[in-house]
N, CA, C and O of each residue as an XYZ file, in Angstrom:
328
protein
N      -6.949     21.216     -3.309
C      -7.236     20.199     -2.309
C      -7.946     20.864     -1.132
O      -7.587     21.891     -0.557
N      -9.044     20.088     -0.862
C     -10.009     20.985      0.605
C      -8.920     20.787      1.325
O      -7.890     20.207      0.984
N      -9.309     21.536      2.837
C      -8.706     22.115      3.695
C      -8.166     20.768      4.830
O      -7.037     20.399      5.156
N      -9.404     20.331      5.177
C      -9.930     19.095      5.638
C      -8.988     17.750      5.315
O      -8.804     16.781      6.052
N      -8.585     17.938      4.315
C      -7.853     16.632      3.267
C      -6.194     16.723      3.741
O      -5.338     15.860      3.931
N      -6.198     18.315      3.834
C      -4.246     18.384      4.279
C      -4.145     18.268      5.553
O      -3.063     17.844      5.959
N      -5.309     18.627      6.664
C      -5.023     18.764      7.669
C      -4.899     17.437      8.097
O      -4.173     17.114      9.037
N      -5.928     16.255      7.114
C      -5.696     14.666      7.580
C      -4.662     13.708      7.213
O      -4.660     12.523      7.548
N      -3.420     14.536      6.213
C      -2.531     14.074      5.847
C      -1.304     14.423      6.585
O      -0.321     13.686      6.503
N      -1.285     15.901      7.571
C      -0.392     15.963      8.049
C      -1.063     15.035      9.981
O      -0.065     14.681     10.609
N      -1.440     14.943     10.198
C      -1.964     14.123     11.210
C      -1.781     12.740     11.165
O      -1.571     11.956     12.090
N      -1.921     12.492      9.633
C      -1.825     11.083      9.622
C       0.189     11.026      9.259
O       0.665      9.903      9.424
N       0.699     11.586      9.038
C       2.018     11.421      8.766
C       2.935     11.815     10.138
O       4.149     11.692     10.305
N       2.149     12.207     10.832
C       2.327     12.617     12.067
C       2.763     11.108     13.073
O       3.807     10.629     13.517
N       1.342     10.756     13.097
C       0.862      9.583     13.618
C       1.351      8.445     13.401
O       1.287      7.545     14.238
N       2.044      8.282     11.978
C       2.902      7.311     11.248
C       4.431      7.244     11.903
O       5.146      6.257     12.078
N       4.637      8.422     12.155
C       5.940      8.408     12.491
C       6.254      7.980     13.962
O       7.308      7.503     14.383
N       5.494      8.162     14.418
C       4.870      7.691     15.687
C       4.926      6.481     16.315
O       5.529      6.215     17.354
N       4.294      5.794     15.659
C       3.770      4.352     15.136
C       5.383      3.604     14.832
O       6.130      2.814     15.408
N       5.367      4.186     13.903
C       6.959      3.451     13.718
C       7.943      3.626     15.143
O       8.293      2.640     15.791
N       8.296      4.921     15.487
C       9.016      4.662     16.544
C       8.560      3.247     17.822
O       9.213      2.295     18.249
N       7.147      3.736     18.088
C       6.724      2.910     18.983
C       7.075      1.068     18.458
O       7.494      0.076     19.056
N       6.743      1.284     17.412
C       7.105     -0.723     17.081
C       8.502     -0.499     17.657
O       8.735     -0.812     18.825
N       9.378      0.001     16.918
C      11.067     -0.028     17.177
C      11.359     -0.031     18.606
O      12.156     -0.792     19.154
N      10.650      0.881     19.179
C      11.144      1.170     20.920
C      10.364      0.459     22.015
O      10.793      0.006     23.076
N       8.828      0.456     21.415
C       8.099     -0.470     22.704
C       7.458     -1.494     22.649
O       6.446     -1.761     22.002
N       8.239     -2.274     23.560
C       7.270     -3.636     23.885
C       6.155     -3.759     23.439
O       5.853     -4.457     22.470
N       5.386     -3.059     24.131
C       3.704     -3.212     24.152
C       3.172     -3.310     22.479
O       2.609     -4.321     22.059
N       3.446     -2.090     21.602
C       3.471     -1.877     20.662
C       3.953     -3.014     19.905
O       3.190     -3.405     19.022
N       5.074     -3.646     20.058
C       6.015     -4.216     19.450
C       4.818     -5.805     18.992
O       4.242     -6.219     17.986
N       4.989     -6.272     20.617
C       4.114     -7.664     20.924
C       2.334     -7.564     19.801
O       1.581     -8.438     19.373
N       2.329     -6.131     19.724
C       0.666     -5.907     19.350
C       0.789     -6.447     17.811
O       0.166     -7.372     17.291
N       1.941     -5.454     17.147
C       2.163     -5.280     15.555
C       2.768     -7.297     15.376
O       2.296     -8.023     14.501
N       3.624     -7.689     16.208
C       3.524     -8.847     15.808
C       2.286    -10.068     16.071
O       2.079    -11.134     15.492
N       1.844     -9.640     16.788
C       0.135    -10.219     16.862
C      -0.536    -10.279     15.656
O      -1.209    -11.242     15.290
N      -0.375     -9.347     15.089
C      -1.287     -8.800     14.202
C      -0.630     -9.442     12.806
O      -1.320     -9.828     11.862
N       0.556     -9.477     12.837
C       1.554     -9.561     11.556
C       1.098    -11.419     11.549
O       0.833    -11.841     10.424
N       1.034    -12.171     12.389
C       0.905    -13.409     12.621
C      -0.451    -13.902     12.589
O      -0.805    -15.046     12.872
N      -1.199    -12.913     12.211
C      -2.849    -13.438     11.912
C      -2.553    -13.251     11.084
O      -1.666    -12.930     11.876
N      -2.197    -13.008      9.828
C      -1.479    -12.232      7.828
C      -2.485    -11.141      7.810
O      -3.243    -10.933      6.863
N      -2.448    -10.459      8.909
C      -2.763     -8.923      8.272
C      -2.270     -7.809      7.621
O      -1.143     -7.606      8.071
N      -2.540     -7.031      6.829
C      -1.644     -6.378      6.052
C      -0.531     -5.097      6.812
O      -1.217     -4.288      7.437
N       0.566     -4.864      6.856
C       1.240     -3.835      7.121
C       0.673     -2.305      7.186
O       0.971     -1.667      8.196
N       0.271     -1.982      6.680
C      -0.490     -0.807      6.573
C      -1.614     -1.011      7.030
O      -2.162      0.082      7.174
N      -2.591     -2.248      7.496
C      -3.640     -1.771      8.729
C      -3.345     -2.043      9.711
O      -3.992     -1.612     10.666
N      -2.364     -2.783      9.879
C      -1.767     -3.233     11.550
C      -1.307     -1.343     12.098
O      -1.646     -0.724     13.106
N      -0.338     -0.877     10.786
C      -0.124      0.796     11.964
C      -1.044      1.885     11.934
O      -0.809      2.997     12.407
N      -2.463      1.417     11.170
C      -3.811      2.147     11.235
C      -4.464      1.813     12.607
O      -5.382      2.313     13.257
N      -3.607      0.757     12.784
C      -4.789      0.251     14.331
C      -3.696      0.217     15.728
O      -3.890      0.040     16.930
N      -2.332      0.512     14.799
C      -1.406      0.918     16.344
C      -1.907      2.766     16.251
O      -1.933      3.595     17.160
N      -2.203      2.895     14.991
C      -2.455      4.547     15.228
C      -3.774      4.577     16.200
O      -3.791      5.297     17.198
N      -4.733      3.849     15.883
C      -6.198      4.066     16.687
C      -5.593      3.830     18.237
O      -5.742      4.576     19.205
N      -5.003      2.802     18.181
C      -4.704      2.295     19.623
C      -3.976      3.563     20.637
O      -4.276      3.844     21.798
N      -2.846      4.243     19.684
C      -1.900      5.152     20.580
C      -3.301      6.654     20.817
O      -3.470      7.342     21.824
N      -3.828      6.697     19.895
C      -4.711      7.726     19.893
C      -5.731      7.350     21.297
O      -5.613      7.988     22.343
N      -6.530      6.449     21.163
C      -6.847      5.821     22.332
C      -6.600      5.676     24.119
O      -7.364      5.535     25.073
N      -4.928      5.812     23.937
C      -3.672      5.783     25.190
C      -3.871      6.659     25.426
O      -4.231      6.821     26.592
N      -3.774      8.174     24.305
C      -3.244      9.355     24.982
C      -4.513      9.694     25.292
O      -4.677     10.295     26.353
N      -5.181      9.520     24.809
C      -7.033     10.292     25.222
C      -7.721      9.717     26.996
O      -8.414     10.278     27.845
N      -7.234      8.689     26.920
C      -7.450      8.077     28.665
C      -6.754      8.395     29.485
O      -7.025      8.326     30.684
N      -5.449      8.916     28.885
C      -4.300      9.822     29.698
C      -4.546     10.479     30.446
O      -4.517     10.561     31.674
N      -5.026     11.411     29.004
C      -5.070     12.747     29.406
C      -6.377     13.013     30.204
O      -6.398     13.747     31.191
N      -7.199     12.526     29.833
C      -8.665     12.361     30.654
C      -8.459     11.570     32.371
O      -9.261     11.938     33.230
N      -7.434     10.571     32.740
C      -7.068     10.465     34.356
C      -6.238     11.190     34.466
O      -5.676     10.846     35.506
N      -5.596     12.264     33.956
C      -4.337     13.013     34.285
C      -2.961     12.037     34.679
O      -2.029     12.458     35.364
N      -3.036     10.674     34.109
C      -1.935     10.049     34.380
C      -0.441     10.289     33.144
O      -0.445     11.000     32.139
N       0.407      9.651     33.537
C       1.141      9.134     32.702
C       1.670      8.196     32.471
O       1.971      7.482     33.428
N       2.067      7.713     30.952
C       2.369      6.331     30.368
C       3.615      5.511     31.344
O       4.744      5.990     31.446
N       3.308      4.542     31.853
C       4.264      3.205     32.101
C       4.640      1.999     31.585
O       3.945      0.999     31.768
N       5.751      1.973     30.905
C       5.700      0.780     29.980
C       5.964     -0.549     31.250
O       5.861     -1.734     30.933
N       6.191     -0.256     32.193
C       6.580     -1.956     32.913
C       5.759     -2.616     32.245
O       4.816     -2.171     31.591
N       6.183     -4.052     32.423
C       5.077     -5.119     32.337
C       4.353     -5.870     33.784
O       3.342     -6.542     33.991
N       5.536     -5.317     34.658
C       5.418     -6.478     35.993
C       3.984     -5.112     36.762
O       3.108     -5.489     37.540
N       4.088     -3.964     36.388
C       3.068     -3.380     37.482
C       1.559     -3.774     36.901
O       1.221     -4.244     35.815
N       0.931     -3.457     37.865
C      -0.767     -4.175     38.214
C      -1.247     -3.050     36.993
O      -1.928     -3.513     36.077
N      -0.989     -1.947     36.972
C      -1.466     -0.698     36.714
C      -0.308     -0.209     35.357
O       0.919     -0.302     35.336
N      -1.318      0.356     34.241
C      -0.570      0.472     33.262
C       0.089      2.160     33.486
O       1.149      2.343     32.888
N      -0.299      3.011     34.051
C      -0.328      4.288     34.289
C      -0.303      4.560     35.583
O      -0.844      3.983     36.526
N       0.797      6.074     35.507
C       1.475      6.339     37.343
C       0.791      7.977     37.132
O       0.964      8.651     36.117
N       0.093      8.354     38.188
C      -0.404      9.119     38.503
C       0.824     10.159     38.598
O       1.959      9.697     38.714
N       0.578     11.856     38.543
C       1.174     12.647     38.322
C       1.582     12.938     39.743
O       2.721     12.524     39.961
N       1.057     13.475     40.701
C       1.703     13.502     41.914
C       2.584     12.584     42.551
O       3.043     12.839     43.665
């Protein structure tokens, strides 16, 4: 098996596990996967696209140097580090 192929299986099993916690624990996540479950999309692309989505989160993160806020009531999804 190329090199390329394991490194996208442990990333993606990574990412899965991930995914799952997030439905179980967060809102945001939670409200998205049942969005999605309620148009009859299939199970396995709804946590391909909570995977794109969390991948997405952490990359804008890390790029404002913020960190994640799950409230719902603040204006602002992310609290600055200082």
């Amino acid at each position: 098996m190329p090199f390329f192929v394991k490194t996208t299986m442990i990333y993606r099993g990574t990412l899965f596990m991930g995914v799952m916690s997030a439905i179980k624990y967060s809102e945001d996540f939670k409200i998205f996967f049942e969005r999605l479950q309620a148009r009859g999309k299939h199970t396995t692309l709804i946590q391909i696209a909570l995977m794109r989505k969390m991948i997405l989160i952490a990359h804008s993160l890390y790029n404002s140097w913020q960190r994640w806020s799950s409230s719902r009531n603040s204006q602002t999804r992310c609290v600055n580090f200082e």
